[in-house]
N, C-alpha and C positions, 0 to 999 in steps of 0.2 A: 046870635053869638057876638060875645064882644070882645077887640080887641085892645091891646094896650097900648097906650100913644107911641109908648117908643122903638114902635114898627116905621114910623114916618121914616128915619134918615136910609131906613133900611129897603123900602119901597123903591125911594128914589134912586139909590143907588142900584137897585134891579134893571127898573126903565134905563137907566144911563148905560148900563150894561148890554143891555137890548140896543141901546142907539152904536155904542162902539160898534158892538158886532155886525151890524147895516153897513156902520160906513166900510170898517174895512173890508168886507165881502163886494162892496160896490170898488175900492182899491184895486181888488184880487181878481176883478174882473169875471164875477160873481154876479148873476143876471140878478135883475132887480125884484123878481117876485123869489128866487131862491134866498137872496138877501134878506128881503122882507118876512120871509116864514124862520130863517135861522134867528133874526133879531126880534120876532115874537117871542118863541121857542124860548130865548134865554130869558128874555124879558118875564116872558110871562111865567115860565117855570121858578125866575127870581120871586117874582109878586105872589105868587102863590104859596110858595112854601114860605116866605116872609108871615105872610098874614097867618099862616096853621101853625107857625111855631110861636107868636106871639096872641094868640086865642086863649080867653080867660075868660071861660067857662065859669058858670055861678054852680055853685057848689051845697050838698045839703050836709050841712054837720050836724053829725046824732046831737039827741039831746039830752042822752043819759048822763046822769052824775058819775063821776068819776073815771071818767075816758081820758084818754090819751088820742088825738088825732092825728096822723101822717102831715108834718110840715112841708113834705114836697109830693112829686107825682113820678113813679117808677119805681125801680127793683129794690124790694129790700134787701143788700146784698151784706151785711154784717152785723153781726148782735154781739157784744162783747163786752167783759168786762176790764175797766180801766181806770187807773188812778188821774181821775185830769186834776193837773197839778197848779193851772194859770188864772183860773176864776173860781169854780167850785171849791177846788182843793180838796178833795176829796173823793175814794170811791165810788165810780159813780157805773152804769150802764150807759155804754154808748151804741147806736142804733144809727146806721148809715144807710144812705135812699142813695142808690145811682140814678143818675138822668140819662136818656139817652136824647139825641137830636130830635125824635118824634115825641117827647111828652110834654106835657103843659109845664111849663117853668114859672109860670105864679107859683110863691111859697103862700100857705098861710099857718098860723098859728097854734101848736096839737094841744095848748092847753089854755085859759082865761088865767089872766093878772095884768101886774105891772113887766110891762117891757123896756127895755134900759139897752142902749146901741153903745156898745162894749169899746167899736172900732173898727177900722180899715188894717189889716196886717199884714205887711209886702213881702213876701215870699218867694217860692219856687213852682214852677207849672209842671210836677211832677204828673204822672197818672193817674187820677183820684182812684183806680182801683188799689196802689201801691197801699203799702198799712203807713208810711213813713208821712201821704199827705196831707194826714188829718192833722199833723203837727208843724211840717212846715210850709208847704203851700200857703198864696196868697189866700186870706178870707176876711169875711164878715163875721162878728162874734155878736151876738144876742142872747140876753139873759131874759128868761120872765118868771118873775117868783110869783106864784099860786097859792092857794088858798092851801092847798094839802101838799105840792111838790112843787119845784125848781126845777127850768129845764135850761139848758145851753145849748145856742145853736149856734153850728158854722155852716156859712155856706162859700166852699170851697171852690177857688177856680180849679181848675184841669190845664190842659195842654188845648183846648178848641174852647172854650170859656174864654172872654173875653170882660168878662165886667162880672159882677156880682153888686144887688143894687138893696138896701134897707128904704122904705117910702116913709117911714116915719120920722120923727122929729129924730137930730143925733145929741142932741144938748139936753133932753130930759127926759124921763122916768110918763111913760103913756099908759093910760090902762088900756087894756086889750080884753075882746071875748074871743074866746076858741074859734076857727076859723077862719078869723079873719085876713084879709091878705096882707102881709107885711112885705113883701121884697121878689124877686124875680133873678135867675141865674142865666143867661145867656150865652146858650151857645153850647148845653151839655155840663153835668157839673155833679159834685156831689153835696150832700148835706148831711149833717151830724147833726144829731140830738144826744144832750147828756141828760142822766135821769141821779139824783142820789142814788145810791144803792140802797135796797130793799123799799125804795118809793112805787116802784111799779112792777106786772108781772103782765107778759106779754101773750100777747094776743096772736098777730101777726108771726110770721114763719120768715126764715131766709127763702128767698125765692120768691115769695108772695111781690103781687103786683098791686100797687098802692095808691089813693089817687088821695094828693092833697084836701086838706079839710075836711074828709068825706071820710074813710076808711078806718077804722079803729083798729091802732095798734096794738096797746093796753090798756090796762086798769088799774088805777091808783091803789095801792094797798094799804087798808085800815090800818091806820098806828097800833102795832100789838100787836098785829099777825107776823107770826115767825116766818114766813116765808120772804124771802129775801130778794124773789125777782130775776135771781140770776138764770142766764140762758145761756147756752152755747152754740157756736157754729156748727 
């Protein structure tokens, strides 16, 4: 299992956690082996869950033409249609992954092209389940144009998110293959994908449980099929 570097500041702050609670228990008059088992306890309860929420798991992404892959890991909680008016401009299909504290927060990439880092946009720590915080919430904006579709991603902080992080270059245009890892949300968070309208027609269900890179959302729709892709909640 492999995890991501930037567990390190978060490890260490565990251990130091586990040492406060030692000493003050020895303060409080707090015998030394009771002290000792509470400053594992926190310690080690820190290091633990530190290292399972920052685990980055290798992933098998189908290899059929014409997918669409799950850019995060957790609940498909919204399928909708929407005018996004700031990069696409245009009607598009929006598809939202909520995270909870227990799923892998590697994002990778649901389709192959060029990828192009939109920006940092400082916002509000509204409730990513609200409808209001796909638009103003702080996020990350990633566009990657494809061969057949165009997708937009945010990845949106929350009220317990505390970062949202892009690993790629932010000054120029990367190719990308489907999959691959692009960025990491911390702390809980949600994520938007935009699709043109009538670009894809969905696979995945609200409800459905999703695991980044892996799990096929939809299917790119043949130019010339009347079918439009739309879905509803």
């Amino acid at each position: 299992m492999k995890f991501r570097w930037e567990v390190k500041p978060f490890l260490l702050a565990s251990v130091a956690a586990g040492i406060v609670v030692y000493g003050l228990s020895r303060l409080l008059g707090i015998s030394n082996v009771a002290g000792l088992f509470l400053g594992l306890l926190i310690g080690g309860t820190g290091v633990g869950y530190m290292l399972y929420f920052f685990r980055d798991p290798e992933m098998n992404t189908p290899k059929e033409p014409g997918i669409v892959v799950a850019a995060a890991s957790g609940k498909l909680a919204k399928i909708v249609g929407i005018h996004e008016k700031d990069y696409l401009q245009q009607d598009t299909m929006r598809i939202s992954i909520f995270l909870s504290l227990f799923d892998v927060h590697v994002n990778r990439f649901p389709i192959a092209g060029s990828s192009t880092f939109l920006g940092y946009f400082p916002g509000k720590r509204l409730f990513t389940f609200t409808e209001k915080s796909s638009d103003v919430n702080q996020h990350n904006a990633i566009v990657i144009r494809g061969e057949e579709t165009t997708c937009l991603i945010r990845q949106i902080v929350g009220p317990v998110c505390r970062r949202v992080v892009y690993w790629l270059s932010h000054n120029k245009t990367e190719t990308v293959k489907q999959g691959d890892r692009f960025g990491m949300m911390k702390f809980g968070s949600r994520l938007d994908m935009y699709f043109p309208k009538g670009d894809i027609e969905m696979v995945a269900r609200i409800g459905d449980q999703v695991t980044a890179g892996e799990t096929i959302i939809a299917r790119i729709v043949k130019k010339g099929n009347n079918n439009d892709g739309t879905a509803s909640e």
